[in-house]
DOVO-524015 format. One record per residue (C-alpha): residue number from 1; chain; x, y, z. Coordinates in nm, 4 decimals, m for minus. Layout:
residues N
<milo i="NUM" ch="A" u="X" v="Y" w="Z"/>
...
This chain:
residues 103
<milo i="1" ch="A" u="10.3176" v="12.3218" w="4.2981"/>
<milo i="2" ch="A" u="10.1052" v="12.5270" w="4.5164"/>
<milo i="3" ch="A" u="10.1740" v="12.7512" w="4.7861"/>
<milo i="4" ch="A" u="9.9682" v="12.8393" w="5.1169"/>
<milo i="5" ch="A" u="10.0555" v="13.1417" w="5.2887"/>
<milo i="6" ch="A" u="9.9574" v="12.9693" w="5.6348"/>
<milo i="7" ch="A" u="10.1805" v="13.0619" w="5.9510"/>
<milo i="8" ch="A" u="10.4293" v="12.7349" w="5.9181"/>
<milo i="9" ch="A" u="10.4971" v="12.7764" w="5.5823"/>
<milo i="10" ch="A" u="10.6024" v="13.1114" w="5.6690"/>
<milo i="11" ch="A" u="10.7792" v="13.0096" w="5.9568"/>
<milo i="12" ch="A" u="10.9498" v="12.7847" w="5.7485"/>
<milo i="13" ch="A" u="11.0604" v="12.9925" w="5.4398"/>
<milo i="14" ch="A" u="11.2166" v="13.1939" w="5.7232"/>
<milo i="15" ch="A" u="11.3983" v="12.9167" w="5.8356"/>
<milo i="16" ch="A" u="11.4779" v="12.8250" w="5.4483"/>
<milo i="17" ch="A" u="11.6159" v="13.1987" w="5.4267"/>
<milo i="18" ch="A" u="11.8699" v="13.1467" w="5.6812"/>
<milo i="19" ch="A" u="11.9630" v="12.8214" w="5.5429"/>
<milo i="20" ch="A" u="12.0756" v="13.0051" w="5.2112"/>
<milo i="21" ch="A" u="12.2613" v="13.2477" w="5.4376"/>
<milo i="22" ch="A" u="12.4793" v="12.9370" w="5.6116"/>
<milo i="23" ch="A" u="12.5165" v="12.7784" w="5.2681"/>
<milo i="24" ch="A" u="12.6705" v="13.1100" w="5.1315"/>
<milo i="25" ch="A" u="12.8998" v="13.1392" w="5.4728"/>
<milo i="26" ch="A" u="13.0462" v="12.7968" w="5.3744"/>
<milo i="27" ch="A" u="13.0889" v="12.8730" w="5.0550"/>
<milo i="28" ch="A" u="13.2915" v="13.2143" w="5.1303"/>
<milo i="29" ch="A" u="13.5186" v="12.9527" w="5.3377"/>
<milo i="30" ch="A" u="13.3576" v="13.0957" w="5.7030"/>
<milo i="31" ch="A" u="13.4044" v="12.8002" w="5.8676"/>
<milo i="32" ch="A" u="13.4067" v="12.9646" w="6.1922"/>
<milo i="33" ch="A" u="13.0586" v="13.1190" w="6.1509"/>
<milo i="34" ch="A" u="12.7846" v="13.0098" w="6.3872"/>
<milo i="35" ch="A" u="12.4876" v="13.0456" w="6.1386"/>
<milo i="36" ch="A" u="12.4870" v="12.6888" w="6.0549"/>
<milo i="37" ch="A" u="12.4643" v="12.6133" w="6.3663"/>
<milo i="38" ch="A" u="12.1659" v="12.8784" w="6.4645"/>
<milo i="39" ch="A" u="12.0135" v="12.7204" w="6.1335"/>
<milo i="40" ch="A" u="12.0403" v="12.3449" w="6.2932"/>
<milo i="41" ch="A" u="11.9009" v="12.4698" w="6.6296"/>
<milo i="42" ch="A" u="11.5848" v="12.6456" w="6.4547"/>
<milo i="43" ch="A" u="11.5153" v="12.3449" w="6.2522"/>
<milo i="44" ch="A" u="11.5178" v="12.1198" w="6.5297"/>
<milo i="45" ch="A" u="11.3338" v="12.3343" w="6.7278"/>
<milo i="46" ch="A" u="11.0934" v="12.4099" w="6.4023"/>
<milo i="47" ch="A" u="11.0309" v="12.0095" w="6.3398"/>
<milo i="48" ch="A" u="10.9943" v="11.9179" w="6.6831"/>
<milo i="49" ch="A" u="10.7138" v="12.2134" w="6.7255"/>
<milo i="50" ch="A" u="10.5187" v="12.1619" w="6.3661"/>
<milo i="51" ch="A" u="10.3775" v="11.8414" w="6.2119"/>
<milo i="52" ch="A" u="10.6718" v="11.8832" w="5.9589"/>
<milo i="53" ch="A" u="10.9101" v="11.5844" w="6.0410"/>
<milo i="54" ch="A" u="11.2128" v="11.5407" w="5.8127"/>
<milo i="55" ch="A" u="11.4624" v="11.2798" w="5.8301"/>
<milo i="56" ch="A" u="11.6653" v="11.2003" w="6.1308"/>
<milo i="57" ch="A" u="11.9675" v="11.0925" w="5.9037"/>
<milo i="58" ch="A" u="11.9413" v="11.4763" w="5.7080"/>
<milo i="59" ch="A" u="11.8639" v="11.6226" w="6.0073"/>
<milo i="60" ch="A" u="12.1501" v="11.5337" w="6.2533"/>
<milo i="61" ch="A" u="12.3979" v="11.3970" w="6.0049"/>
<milo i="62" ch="A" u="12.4270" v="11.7460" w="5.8489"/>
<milo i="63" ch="A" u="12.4134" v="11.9099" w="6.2063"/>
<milo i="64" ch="A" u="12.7006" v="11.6884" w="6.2938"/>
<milo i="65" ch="A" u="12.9235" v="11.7548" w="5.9927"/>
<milo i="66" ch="A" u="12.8646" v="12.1549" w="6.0644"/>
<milo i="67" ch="A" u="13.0067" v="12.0934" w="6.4182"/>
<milo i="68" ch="A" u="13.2871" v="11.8861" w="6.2662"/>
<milo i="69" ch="A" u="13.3718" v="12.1554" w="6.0688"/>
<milo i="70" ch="A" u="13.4493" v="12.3735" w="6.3462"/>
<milo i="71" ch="A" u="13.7828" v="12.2206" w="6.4295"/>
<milo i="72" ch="A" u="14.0615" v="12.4086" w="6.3775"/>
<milo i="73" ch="A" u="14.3185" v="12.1015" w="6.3497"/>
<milo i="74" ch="A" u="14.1502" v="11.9548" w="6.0238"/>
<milo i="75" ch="A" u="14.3890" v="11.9994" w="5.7215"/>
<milo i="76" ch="A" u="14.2952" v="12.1881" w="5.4123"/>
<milo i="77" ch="A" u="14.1643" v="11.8770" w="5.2179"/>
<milo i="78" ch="A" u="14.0258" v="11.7229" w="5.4769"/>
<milo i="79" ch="A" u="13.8471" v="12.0696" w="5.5978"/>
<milo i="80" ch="A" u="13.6999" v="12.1025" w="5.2576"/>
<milo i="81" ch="A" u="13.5747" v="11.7273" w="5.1982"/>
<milo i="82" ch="A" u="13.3927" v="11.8265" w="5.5623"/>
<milo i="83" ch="A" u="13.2439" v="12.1880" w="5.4168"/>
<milo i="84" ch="A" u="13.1057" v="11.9869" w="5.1500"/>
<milo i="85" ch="A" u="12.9437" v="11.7248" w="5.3214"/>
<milo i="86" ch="A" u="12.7821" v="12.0270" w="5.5390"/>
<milo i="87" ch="A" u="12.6704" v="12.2029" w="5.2003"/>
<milo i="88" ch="A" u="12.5382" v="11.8900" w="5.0911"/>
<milo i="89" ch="A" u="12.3443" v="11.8508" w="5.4325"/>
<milo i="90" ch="A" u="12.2314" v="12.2202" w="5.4070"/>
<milo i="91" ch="A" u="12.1161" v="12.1989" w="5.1014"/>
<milo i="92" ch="A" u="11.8937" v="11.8784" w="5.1166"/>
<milo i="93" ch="A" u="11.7462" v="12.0714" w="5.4245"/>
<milo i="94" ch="A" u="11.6455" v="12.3224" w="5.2217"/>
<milo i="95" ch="A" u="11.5264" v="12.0668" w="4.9318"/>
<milo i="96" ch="A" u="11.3112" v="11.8810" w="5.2251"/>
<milo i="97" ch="A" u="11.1649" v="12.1988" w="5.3490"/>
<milo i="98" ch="A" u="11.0877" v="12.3703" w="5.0341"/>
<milo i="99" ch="A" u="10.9125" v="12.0372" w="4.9379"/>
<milo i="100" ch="A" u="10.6904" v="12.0278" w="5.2316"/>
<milo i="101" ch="A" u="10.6275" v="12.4312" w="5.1335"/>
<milo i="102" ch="A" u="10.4744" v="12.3658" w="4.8281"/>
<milo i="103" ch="A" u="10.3257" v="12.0630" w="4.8565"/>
């Protein structure tokens, strides 16, 4: 593994760093926190301005499950099957990124 300090990668570690922040929201049962969603907005924004594409299916499937997980009328089960699935799609955001950091 090697690592560049070039502006993008930089860019992106920030964007990583706020990715660990919405992953620890979720896990402190925030549901109602917007972070994810300012995480999902800068990555989109951050892939569609850098030569850094990362899957579509990550990508949106994991946006999708953090705005799923903003309803209020989910049960307690259900709620946390959904928090998972949008840890599970924070984290492999974070796995893609990193991987394109220090490659």
């Amino acid at each position: 593994m090697y690592f560049n300090a070039t502006p993008t990668n930089m860019t992106e570690l920030l964007v990583v760093c706020l990715a660990v922040v919405a992953v620890i929201m979720l896990l402190r049962k925030r549901y109602d926190s917007n972070i994810p969603l300012l995480f999902y907005a800068l990555a989109v924004m951050f892939t569609n301005g850098a030569d850094r594409p990362i899957h579509p299916a990550i990508l949106y499937g994991g946006l999708a499950f953090c705005l799923l997980l903003r309803f209020e009328f989910m049960g307690t089960g259900f709620s946390k099957f959904v928090a998972f699935l949008a840890n599970a799609g924070l984290v492999l955001m974070i796995w893609v990124m990193m991987s394109d950091v220090l490659a």
